[in-house]
C-alpha positions as CSV (number, residue, x, y, z in Angstrom):
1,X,-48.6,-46.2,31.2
2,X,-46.0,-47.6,28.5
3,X,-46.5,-44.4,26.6
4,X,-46.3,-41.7,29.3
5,X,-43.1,-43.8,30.1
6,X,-41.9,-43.2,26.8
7,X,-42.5,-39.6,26.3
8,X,-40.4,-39.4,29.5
9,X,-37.4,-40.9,28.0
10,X,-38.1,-38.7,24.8
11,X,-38.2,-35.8,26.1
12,X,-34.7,-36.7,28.2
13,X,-33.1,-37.4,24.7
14,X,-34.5,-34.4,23.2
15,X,-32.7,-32.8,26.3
16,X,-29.4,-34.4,25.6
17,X,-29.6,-33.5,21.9
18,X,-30.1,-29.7,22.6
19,X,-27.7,-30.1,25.5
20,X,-24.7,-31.5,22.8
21,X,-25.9,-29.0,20.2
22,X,-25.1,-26.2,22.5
23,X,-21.6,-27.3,22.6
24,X,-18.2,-25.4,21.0
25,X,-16.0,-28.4,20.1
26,X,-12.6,-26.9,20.9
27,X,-9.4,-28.5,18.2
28,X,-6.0,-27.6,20.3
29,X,-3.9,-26.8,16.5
30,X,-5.0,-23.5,14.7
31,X,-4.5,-25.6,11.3
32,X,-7.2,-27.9,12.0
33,X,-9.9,-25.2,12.1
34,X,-8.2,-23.2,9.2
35,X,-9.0,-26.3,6.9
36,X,-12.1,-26.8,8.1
37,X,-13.3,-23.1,7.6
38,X,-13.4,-23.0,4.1
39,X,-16.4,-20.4,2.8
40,X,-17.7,-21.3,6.4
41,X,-19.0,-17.4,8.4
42,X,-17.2,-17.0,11.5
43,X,-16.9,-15.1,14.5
44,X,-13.9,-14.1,17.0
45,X,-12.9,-12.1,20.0
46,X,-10.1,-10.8,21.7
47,X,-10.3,-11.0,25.6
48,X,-7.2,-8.8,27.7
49,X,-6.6,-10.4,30.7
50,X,-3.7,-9.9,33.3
51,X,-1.6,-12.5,31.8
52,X,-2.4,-11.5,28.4
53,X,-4.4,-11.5,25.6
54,X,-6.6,-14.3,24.5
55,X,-8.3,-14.9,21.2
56,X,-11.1,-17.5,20.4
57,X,-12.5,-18.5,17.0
58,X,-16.1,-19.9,16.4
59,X,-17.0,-21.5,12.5
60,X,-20.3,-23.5,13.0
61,X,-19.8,-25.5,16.2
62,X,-16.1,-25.7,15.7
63,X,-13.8,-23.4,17.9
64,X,-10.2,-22.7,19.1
65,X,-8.9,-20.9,21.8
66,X,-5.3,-19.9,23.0
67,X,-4.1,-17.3,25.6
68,X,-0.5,-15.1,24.0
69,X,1.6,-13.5,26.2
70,X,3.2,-11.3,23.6
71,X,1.0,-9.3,21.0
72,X,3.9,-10.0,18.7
73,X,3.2,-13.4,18.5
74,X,3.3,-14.9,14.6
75,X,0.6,-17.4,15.4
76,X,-1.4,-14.9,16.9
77,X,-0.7,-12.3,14.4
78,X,-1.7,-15.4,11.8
79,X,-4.8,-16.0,13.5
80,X,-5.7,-12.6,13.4
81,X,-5.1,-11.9,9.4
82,X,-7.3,-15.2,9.0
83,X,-10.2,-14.0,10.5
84,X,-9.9,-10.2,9.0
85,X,-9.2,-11.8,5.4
86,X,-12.4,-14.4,5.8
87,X,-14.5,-11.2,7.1
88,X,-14.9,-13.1,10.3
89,X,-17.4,-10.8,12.7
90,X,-15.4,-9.6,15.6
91,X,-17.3,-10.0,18.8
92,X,-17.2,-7.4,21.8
93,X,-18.7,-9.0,24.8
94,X,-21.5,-11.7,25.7
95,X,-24.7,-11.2,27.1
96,X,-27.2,-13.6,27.5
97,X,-30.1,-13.6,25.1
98,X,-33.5,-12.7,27.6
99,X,-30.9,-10.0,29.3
100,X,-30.2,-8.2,25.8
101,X,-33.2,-5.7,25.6
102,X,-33.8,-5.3,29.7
């Protein structure tokens, strides 16, 4: 009984650790995940939405994301040179993985 218990609380914990691993830890200052991406690969997107344009940034399980009003915007624009300059893979859209070939 003692064992069966135990696989129980096991296989919870394994749960938890996928669960957590899953994760995008968001940083709310560009800077933070410029320094941390050194040779790191990374990925972005631009979505367009109705009050403007958002961009998000993924390295590892790091990320940042930040909604611009104006396509002119330096940090935007900065963001943007980052991520063409470290070859970053620009994303399109998201589909979950047992959708993709259906």
């Amino acid at each position: 009984m003692f064992l069966a218990e135990a696989r129980k609380h096991l296989n919870l914990s394994d749960n938890i650790v996928e669960w957590w691993k899953s994760l995008v830890n968001l940083v709310e200052e560009w800077t933070v995940l410029e320094e941390y991406a050194n040779d790191k690969q990374g990925f972005y997107q631009l979505l367009e939405g109705s009050s403007g344009l958002e961009v998000r940034v993924l390295v590892g399980r790091l990320g940042f994301k930040r909604e611009f009003k104006d396509k002119g915007d330096p940090l935007l624009n900065r963001i943007l040179n980052f991520c063409i300059n470290k070859s970053y893979i620009k994303v399109g859209e998201n589909i979950r993985d047992e959708l993709f070939f259906k």
